[in-house]
PQR file of N, CA, C, O and H, with PARSE charges and radii, in Angstrom:
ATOM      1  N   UNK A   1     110.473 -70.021 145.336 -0.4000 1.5000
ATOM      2  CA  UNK A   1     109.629 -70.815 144.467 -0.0000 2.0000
ATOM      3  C   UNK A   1     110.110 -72.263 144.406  0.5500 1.7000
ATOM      4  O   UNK A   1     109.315 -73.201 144.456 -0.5500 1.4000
ATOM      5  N   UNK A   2     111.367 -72.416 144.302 -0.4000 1.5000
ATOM      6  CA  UNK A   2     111.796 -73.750 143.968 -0.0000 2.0000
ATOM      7  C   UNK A   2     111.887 -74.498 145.498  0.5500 1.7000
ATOM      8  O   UNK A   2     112.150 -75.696 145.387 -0.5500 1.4000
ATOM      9  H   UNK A   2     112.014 -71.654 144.261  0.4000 1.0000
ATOM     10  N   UNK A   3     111.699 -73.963 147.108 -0.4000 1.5000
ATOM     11  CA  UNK A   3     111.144 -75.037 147.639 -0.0000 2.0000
ATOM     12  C   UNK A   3     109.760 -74.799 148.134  0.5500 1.7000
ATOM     13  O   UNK A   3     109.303 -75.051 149.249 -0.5500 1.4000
ATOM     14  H   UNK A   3     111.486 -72.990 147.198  0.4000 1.0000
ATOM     15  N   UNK A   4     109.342 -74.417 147.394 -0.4000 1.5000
ATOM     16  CA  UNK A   4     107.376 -74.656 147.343 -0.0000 2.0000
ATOM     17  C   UNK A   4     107.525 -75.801 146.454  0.5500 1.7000
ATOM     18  O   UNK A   4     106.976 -76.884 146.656 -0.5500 1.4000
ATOM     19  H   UNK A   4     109.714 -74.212 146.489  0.4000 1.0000
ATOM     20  N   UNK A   5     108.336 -75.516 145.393 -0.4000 1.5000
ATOM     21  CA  UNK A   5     108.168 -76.842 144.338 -0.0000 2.0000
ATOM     22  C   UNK A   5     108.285 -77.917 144.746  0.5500 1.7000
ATOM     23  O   UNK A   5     107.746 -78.930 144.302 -0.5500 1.4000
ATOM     24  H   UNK A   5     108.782 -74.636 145.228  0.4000 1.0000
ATOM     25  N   UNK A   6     109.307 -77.783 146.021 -0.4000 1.5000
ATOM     26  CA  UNK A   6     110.228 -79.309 146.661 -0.0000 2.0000
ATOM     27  C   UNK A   6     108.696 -79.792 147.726  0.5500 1.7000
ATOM     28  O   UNK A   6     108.378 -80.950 147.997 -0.5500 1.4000
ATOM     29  H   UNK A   6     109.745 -76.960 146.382  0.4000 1.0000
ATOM     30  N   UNK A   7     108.186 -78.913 148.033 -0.4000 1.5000
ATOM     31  CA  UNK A   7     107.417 -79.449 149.821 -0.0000 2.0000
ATOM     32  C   UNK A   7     105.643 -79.737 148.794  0.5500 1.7000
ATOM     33  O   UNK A   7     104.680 -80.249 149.364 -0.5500 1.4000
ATOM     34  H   UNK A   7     108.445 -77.972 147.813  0.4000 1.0000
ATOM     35  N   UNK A   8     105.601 -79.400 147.676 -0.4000 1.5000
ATOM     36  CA  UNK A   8     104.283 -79.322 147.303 -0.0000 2.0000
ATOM     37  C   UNK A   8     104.925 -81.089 146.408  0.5500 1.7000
ATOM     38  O   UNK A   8     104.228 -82.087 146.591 -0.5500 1.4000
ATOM     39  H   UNK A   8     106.383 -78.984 147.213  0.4000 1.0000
ATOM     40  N   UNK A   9     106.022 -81.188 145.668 -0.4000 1.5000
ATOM     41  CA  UNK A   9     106.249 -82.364 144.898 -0.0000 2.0000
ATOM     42  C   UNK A   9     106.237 -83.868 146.252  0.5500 1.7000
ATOM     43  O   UNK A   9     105.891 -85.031 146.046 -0.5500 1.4000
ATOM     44  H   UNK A   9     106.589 -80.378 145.520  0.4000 1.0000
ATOM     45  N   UNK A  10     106.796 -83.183 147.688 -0.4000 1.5000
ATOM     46  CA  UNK A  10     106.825 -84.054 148.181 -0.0000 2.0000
ATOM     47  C   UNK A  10     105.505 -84.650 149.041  0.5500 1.7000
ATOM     48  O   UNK A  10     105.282 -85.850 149.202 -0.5500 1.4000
ATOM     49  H   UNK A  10     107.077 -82.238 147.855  0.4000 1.0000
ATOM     50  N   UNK A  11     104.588 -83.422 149.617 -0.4000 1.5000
ATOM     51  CA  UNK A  11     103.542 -83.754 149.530 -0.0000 2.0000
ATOM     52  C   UNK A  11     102.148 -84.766 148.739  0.5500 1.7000
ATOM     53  O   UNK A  11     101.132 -85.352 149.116 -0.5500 1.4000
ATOM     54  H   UNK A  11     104.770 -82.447 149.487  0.4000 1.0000
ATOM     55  N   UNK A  12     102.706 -84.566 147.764 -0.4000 1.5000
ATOM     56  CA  UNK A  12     101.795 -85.125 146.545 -0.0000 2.0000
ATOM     57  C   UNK A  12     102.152 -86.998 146.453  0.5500 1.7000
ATOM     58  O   UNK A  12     101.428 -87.991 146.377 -0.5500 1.4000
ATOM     59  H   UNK A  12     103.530 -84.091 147.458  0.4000 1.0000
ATOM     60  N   UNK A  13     103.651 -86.772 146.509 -0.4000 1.5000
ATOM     61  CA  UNK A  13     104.444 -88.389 146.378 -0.0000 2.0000
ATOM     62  C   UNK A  13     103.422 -88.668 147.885  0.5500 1.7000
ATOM     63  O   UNK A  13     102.412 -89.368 147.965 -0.5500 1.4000
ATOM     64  H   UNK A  13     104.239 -85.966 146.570  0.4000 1.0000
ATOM     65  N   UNK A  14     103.946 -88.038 148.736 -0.4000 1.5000
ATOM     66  CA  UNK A  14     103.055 -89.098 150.644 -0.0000 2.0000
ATOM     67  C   UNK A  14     102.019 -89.102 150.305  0.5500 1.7000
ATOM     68  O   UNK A  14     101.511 -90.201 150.532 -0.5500 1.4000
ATOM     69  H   UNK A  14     104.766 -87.469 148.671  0.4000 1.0000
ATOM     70  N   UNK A  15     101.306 -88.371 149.808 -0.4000 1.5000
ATOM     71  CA  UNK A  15      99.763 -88.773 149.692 -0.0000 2.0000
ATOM     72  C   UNK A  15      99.196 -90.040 148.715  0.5500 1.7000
ATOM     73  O   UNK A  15      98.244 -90.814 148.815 -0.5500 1.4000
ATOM     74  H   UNK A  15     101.718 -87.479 149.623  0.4000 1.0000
ATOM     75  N   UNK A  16     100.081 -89.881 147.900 -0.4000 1.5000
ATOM     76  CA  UNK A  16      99.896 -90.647 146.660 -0.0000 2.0000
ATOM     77  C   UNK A  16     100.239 -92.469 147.001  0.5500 1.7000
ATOM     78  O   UNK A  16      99.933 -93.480 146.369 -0.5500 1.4000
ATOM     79  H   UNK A  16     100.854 -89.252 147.820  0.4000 1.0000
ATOM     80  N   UNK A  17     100.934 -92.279 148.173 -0.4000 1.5000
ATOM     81  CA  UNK A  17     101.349 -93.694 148.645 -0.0000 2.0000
ATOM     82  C   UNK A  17     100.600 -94.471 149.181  0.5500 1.7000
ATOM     83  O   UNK A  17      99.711 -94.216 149.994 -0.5500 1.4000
ATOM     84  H   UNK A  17     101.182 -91.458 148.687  0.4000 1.0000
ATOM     85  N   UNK A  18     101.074 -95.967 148.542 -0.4000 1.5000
ATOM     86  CA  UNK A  18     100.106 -96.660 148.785 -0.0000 2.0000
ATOM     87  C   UNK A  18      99.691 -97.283 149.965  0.5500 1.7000
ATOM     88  O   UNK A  18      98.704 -97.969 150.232 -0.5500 1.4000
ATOM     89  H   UNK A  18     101.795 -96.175 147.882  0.4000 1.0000
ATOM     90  N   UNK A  19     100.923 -96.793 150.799 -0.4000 1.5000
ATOM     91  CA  UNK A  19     100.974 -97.036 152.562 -0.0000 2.0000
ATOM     92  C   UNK A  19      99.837 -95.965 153.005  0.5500 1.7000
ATOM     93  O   UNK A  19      99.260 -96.546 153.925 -0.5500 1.4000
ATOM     94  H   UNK A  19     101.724 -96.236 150.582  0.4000 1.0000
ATOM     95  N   UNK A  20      99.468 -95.214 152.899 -0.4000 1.5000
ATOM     96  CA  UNK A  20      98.525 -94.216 153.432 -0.0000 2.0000
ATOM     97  C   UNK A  20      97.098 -94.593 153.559  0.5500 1.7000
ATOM     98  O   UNK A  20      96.410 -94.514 152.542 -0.5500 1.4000
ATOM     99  H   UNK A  20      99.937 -94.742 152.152  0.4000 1.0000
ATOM    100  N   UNK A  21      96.519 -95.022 154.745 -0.4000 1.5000
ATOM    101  CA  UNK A  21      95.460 -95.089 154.782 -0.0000 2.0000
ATOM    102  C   UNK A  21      94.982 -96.589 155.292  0.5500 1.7000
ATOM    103  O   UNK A  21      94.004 -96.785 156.013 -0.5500 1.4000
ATOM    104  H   UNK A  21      97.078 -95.086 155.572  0.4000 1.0000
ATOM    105  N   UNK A  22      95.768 -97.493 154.833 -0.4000 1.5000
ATOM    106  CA  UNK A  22      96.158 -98.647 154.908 -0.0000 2.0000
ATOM    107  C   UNK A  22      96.013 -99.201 156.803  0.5500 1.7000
ATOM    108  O   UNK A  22      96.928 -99.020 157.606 -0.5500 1.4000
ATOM    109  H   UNK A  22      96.563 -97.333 154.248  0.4000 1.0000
ATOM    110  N   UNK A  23      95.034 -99.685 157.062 -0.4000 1.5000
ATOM    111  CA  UNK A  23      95.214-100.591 158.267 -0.0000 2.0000
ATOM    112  C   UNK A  23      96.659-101.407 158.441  0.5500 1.7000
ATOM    113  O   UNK A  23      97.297-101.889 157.505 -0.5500 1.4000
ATOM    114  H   UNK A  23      94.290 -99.832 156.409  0.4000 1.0000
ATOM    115  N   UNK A  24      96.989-101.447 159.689 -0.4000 1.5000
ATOM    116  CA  UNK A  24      98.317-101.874 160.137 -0.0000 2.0000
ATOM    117  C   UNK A  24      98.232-103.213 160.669  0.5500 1.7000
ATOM    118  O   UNK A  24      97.090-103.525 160.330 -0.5500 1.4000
ATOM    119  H   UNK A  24      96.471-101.055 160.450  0.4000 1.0000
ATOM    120  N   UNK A  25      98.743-104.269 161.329 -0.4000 1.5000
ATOM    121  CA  UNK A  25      98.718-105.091 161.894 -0.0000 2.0000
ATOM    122  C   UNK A  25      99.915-105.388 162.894  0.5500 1.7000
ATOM    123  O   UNK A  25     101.085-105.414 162.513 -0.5500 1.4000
ATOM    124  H   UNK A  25      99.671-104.016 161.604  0.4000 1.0000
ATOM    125  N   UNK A  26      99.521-105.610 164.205 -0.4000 1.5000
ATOM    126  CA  UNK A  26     100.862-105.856 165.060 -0.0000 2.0000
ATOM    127  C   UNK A  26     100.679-106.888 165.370  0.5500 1.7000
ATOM    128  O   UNK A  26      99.550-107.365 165.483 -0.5500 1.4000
ATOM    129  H   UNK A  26      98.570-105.589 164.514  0.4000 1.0000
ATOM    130  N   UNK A  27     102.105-107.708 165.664 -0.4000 1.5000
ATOM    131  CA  UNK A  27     102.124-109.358 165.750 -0.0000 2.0000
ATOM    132  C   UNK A  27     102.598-109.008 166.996  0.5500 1.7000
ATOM    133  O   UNK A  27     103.046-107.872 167.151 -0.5500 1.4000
ATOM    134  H   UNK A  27     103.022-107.320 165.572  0.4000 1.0000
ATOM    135  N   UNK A  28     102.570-109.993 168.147 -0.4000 1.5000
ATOM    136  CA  UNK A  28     103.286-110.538 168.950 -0.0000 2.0000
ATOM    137  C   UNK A  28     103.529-111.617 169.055  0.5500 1.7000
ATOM    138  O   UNK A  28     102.719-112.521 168.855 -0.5500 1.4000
ATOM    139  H   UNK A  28     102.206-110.916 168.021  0.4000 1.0000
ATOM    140  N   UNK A  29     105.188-111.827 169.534 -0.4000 1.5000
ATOM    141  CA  UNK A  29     105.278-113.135 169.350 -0.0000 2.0000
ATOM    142  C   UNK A  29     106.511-113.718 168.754  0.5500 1.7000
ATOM    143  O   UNK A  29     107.420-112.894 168.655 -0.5500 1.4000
ATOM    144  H   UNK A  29     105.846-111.092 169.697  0.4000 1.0000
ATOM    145  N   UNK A  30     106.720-114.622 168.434 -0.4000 1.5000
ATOM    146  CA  UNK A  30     107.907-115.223 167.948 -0.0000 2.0000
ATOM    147  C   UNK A  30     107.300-115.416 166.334  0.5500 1.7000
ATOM    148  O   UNK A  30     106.437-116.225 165.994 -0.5500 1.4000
ATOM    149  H   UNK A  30     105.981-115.292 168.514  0.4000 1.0000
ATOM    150  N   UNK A  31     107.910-114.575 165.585 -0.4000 1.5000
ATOM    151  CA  UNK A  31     107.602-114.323 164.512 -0.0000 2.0000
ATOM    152  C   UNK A  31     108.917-114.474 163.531  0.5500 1.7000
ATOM    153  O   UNK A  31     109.021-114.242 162.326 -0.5500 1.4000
ATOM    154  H   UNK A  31     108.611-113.918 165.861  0.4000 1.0000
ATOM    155  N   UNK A  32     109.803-114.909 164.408 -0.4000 1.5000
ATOM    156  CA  UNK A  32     111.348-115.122 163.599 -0.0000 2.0000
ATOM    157  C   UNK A  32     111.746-116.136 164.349  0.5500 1.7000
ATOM    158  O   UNK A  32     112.173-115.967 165.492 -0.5500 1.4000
ATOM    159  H   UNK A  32     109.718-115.098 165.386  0.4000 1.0000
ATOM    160  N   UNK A  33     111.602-117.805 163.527 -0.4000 1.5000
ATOM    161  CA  UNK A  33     112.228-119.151 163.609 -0.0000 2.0000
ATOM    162  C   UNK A  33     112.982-119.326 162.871  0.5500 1.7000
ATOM    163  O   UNK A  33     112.803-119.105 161.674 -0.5500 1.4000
ATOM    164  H   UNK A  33     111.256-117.942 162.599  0.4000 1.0000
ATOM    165  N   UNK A  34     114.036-119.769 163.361 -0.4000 1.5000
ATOM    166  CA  UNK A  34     115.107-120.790 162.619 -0.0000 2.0000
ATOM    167  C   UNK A  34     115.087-122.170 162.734  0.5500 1.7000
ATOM    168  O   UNK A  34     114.700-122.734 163.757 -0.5500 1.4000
ATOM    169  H   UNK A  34     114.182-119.949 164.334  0.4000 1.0000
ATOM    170  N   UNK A  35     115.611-122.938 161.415 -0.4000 1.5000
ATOM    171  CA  UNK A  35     115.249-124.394 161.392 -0.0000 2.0000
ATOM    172  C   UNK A  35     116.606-125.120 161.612  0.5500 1.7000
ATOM    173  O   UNK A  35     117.536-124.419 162.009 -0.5500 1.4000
ATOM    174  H   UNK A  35     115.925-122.479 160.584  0.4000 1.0000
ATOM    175  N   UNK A  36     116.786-126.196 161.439 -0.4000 1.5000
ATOM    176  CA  UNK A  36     117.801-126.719 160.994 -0.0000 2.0000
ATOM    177  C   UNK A  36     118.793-126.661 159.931  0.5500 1.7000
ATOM    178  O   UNK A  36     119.973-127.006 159.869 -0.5500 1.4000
ATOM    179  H   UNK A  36     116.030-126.765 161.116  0.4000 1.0000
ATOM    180  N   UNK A  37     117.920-126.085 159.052 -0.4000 1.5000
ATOM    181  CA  UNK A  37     118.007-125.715 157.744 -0.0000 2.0000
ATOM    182  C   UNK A  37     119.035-124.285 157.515  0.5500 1.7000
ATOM    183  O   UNK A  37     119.756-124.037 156.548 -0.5500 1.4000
ATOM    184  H   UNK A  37     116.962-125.804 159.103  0.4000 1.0000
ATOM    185  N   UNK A  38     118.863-123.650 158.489 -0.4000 1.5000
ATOM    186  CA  UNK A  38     119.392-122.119 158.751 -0.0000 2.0000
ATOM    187  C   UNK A  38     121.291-122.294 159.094  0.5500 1.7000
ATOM    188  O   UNK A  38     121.928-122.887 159.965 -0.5500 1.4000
ATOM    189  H   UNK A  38     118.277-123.851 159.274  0.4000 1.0000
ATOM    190  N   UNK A  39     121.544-121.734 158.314 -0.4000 1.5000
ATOM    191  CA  UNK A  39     123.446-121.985 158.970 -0.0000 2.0000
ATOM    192  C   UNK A  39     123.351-121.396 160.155  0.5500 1.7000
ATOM    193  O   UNK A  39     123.700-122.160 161.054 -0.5500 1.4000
ATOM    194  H   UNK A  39     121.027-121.253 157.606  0.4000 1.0000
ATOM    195  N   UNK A  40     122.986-120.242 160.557 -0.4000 1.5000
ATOM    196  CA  UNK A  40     123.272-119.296 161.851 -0.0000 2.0000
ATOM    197  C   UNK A  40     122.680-120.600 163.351  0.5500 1.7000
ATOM    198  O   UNK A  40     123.418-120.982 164.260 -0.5500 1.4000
ATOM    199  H   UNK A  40     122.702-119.622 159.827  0.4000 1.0000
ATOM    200  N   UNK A  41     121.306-120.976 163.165 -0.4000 1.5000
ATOM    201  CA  UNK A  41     121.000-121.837 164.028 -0.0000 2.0000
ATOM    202  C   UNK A  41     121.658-123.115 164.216  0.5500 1.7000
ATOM    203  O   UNK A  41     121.524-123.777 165.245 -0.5500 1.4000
ATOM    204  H   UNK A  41     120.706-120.666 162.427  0.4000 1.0000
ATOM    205  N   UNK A  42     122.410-123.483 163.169 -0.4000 1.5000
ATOM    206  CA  UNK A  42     122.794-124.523 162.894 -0.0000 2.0000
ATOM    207  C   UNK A  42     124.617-124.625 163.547  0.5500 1.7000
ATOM    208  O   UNK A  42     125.294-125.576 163.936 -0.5500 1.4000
ATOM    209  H   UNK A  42     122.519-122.944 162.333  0.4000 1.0000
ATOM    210  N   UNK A  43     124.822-123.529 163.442 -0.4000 1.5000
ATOM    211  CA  UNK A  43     126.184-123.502 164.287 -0.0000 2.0000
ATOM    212  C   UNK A  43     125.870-123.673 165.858  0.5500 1.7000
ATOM    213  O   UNK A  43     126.455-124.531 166.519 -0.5500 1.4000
ATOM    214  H   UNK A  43     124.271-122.756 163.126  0.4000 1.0000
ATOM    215  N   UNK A  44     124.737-122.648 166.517 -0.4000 1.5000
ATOM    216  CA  UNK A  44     123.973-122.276 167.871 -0.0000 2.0000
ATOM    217  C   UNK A  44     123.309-123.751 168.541  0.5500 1.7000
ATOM    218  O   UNK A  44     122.453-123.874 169.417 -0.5500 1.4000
ATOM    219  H   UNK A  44     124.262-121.951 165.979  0.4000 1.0000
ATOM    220  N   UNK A  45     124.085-124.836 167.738 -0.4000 1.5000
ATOM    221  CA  UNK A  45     123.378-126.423 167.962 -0.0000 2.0000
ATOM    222  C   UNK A  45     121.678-126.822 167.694  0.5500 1.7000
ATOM    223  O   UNK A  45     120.976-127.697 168.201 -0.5500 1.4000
ATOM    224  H   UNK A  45     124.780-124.736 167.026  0.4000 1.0000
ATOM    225  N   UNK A  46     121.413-125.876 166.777 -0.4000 1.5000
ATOM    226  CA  UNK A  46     119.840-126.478 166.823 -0.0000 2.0000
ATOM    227  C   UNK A  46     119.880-126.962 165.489  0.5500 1.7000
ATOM    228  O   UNK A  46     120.091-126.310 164.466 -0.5500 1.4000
ATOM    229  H   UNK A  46     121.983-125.165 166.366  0.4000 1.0000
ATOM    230  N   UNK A  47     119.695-127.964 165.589 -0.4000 1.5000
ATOM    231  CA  UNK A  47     119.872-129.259 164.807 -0.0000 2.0000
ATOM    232  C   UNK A  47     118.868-130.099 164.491  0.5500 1.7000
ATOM    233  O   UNK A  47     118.821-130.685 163.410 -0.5500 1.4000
ATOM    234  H   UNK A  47     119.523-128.493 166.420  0.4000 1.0000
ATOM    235  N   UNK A  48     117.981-130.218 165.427 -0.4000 1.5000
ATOM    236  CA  UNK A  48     116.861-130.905 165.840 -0.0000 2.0000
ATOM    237  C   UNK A  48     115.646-130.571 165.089  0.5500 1.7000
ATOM    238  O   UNK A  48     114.855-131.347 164.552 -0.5500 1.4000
ATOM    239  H   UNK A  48     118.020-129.742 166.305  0.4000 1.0000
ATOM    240  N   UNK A  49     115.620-128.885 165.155 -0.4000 1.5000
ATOM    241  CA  UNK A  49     114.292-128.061 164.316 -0.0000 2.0000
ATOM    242  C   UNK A  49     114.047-128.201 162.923  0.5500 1.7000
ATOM    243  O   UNK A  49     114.481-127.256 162.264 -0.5500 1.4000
ATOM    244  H   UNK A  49     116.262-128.255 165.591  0.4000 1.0000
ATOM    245  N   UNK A  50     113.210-129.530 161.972 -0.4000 1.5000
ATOM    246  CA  UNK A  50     113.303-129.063 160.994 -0.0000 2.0000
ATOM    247  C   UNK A  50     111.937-127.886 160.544  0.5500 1.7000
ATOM    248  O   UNK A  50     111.036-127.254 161.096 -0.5500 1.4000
ATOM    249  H   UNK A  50     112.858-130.298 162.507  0.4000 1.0000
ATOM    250  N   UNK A  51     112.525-128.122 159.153 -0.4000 1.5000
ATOM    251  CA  UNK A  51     111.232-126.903 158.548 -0.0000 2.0000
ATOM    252  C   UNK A  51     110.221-127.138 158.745  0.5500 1.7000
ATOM    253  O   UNK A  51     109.706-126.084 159.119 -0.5500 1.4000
ATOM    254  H   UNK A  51     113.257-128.635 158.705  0.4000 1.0000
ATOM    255  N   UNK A  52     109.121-128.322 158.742 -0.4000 1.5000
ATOM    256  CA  UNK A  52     108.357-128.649 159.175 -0.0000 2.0000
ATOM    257  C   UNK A  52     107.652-128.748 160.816  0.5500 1.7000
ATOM    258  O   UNK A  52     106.471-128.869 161.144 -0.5500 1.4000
ATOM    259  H   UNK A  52     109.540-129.178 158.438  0.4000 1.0000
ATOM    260  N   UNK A  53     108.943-128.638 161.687 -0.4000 1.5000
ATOM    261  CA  UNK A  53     108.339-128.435 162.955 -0.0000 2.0000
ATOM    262  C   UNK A  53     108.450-126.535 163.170  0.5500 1.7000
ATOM    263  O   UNK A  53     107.629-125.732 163.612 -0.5500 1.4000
ATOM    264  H   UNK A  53     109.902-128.540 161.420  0.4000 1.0000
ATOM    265  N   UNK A  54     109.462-126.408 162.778 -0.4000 1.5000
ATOM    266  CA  UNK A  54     109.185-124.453 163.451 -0.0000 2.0000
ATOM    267  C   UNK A  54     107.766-124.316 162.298  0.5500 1.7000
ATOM    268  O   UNK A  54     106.757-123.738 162.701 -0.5500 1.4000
ATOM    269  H   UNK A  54     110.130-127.060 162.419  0.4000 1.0000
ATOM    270  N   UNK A  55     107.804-124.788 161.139 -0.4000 1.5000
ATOM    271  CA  UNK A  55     106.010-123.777 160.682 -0.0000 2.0000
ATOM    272  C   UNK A  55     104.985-124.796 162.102  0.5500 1.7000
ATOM    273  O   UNK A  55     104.194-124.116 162.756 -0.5500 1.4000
ATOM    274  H   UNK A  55     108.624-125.258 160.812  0.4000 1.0000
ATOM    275  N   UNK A  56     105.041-125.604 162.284 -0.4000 1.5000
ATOM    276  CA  UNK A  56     104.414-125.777 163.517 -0.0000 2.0000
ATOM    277  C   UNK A  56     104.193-125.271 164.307  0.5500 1.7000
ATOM    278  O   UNK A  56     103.031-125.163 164.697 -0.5500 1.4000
ATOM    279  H   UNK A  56     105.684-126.156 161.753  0.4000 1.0000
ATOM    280  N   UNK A  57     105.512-124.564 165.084 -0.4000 1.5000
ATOM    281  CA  UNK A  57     105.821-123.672 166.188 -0.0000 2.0000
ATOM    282  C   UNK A  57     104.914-122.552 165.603  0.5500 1.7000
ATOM    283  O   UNK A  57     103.719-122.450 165.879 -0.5500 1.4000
ATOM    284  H   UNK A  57     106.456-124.651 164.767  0.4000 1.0000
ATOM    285  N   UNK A  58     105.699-121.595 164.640 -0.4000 1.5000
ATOM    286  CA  UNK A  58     104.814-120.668 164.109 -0.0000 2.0000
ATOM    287  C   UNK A  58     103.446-120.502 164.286  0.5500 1.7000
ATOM    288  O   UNK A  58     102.844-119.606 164.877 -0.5500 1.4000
ATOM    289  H   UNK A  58     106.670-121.679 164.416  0.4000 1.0000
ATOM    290  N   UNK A  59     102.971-121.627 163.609 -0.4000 1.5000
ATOM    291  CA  UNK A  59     101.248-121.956 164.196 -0.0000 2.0000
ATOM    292  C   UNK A  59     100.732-121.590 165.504  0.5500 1.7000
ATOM    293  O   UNK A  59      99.662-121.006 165.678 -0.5500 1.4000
ATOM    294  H   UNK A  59     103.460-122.355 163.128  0.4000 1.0000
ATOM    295  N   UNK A  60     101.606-121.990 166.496 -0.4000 1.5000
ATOM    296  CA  UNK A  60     100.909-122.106 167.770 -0.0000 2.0000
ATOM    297  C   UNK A  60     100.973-123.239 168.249  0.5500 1.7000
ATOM    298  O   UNK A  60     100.602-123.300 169.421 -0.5500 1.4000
ATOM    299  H   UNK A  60     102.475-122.465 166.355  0.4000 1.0000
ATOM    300  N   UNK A  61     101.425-124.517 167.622 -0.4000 1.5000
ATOM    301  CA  UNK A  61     101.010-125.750 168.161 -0.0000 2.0000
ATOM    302  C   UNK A  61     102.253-126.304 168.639  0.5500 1.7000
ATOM    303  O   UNK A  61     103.263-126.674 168.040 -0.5500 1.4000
ATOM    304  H   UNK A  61     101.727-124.467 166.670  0.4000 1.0000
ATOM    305  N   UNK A  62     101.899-126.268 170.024 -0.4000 1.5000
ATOM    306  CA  UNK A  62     103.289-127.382 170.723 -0.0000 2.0000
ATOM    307  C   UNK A  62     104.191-128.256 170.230  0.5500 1.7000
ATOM    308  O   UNK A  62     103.952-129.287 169.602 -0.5500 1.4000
ATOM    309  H   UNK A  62     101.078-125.967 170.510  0.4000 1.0000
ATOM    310  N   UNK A  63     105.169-127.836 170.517 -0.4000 1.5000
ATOM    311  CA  UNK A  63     106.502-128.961 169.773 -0.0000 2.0000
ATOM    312  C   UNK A  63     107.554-128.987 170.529  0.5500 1.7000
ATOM    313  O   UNK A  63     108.132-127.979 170.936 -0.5500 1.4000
ATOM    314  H   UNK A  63     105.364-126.998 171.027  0.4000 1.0000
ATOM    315  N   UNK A  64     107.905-130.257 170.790 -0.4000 1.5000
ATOM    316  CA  UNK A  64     109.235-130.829 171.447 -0.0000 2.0000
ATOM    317  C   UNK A  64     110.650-130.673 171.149  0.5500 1.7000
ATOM    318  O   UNK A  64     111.245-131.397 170.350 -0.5500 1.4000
ATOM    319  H   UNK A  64     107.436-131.076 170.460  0.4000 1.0000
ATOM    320  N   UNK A  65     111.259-129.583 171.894 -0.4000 1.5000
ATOM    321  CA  UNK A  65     112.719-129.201 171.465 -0.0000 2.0000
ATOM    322  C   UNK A  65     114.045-129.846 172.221  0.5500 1.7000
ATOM    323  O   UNK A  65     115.178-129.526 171.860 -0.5500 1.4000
ATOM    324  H   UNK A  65     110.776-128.996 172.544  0.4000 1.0000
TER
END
């Protein structure tokens, strides 16, 4: 009885979620920029990128590195 209780309580929680059912979306792409702004890039010499040019990049729109 007590794991009917477990597989019927856990059933109920997945269904109940608000991920279920839900259209997905897949990106391709460079979806992770670092700026100047970033310590990790900023050691890796990119220096040059500020915040304003990678949301550029992001966009799609050509930019000079």
């Amino acid at each position: 009885m007590k794991l009917f209780a477990t597989r019927a309580l856990l059933v109920l929680a997945v269904a109940a979620s608000p991920v279920v059912g839900r259209d997905r979306a897949l990106y391709w792409g460079d979806t992770h920029v670092h700026s100047s702004n970033s310590f990790d890039a900023y050691l890796g010499f990119n220096r040059s990128v500020d915040p304003a040019t990678a949301y550029r990049y992001a966009q799609g729109e050509p930019v000079i590195h």
